[in-house]
C-alpha positions in Angstrom: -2.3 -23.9 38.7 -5.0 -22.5 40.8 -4.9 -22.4 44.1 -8.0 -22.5 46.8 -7.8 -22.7 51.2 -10.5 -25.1 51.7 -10.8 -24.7 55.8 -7.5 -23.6 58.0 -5.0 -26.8 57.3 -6.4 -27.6 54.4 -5.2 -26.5 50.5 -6.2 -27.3 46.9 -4.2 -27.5 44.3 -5.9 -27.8 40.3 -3.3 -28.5 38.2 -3.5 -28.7 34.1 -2.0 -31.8 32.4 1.6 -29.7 31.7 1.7 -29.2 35.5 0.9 -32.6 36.2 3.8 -34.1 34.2 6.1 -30.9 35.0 5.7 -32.7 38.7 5.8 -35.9 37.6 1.7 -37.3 38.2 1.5 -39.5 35.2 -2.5 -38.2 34.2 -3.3 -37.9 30.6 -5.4 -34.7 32.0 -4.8 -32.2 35.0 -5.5 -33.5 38.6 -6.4 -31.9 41.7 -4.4 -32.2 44.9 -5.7 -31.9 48.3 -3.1 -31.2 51.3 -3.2 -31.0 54.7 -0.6 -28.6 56.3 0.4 -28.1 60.0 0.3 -24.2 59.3 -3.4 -22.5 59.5 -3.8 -20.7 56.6 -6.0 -17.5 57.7 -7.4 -15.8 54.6 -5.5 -12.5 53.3 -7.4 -9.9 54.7 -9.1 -7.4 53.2 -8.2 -4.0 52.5 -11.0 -1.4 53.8 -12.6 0.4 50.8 -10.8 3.8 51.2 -13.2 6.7 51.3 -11.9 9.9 49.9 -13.7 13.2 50.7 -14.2 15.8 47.7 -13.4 18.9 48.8 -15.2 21.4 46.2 -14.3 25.1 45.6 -16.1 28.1 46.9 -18.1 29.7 43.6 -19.1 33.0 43.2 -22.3 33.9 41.6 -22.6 37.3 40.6 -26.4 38.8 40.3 -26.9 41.9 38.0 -30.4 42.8 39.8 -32.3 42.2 43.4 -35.1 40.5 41.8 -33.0 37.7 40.5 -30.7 37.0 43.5 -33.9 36.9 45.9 -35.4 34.6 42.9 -32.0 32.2 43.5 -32.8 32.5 47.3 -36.0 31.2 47.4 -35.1 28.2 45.4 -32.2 27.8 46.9 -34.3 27.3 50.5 -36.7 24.8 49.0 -34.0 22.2 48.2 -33.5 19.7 50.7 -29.8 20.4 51.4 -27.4 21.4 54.1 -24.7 24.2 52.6 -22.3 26.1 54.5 -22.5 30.0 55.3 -23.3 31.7 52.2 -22.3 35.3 52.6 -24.0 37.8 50.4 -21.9 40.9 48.9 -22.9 44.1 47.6 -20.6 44.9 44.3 -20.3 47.9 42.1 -23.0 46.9 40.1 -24.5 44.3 41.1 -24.7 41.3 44.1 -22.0 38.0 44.7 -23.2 35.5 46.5 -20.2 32.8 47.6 -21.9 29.3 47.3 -19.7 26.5 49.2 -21.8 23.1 47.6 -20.8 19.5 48.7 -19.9 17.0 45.9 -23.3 15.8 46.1 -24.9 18.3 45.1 -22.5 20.5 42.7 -23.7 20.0 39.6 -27.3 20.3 40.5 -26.4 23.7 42.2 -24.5 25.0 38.9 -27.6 24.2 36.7 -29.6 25.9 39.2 -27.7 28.9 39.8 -26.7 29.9 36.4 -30.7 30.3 35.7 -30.7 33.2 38.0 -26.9 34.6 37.8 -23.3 34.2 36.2 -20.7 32.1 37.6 -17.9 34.3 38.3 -15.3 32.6 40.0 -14.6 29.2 42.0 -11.6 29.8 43.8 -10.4 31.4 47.3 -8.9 34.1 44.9 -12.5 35.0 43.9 -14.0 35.3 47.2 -10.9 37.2 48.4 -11.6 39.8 45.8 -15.7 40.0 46.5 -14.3 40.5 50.4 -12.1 42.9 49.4 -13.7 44.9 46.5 -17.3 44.3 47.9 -19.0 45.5 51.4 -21.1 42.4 53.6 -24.7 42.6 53.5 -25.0 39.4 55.1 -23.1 36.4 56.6 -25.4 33.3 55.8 -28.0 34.9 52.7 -29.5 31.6 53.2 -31.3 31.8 56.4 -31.6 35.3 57.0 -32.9 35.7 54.0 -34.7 33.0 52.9 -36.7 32.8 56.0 -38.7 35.8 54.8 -39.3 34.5 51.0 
């Protein structure tokens, strides 16, 4: 049996030829029953499309020279994207630069950045450890930096 509202008082039944008999039409095939009803139907109403925000990790790039981290600047600038403050550490040996990418643009920001530099963590464990172990050279690498490149 299907079952379609046609207007507010109105409903349509299509029923096979089992469901016919079952109900006691006499049809040799299935029928179709139109009632009126003193009800008004109102159609179910939809459920809003739920929207769920992807909330990505913090990843730290580690750069072995200057060379390539100002390389990873530079093209980092030229994209047409809005990131959060990316503050730059100076390590032991080397530079970590904390990356916070939308969902949009993650996996076209790991491709990019492991041209230049290694992926060394994507966790707030990671960036705990380059705050700790590391000393601030700047808070957003991005624009103070790559104003100048």
């Amino acid at each position: 049996m299907k079952v379609k509202a046609i207007g507010k008082t109105h409903v349509l039944l299509i029923l096979t030829a089992a469901e016919a008999q079952y109900l006691g039409i006499p049809t040799g095939s299935g029928c179709a029953v139109l009632l009126q009803t003193h009800t008004v139907f109102l159609p179910e109403p939809v459920s809003k499309r739920r929207r769920y925000r992807c909330r990505m990790m913090p990843q730290v790039i580690y750069f072995a020279s200057c060379a390539s981290l100002l390389d990873c600047i530079e093209r980092l600038c030229r994209l047409p994207l809005r990131l959060m403050p990316c503050p730059l550490y100076a390590m032991d040996n080397g530079y970590a630069l904390i990356l916070y990418p939308t969902c949009r643009w993650f996996f076209s920001l790991r491709s990019l950045v492991s041209e230049y530099g290694t992926l060394k963590g994507r966790s707030p464990t990671a960036v705990a450890f380059c705050q700790e172990h590391g000393r601030l050279l700047c808070k957003d690498a991005l624009t103070e930096i790559g104003t100048y490149l």
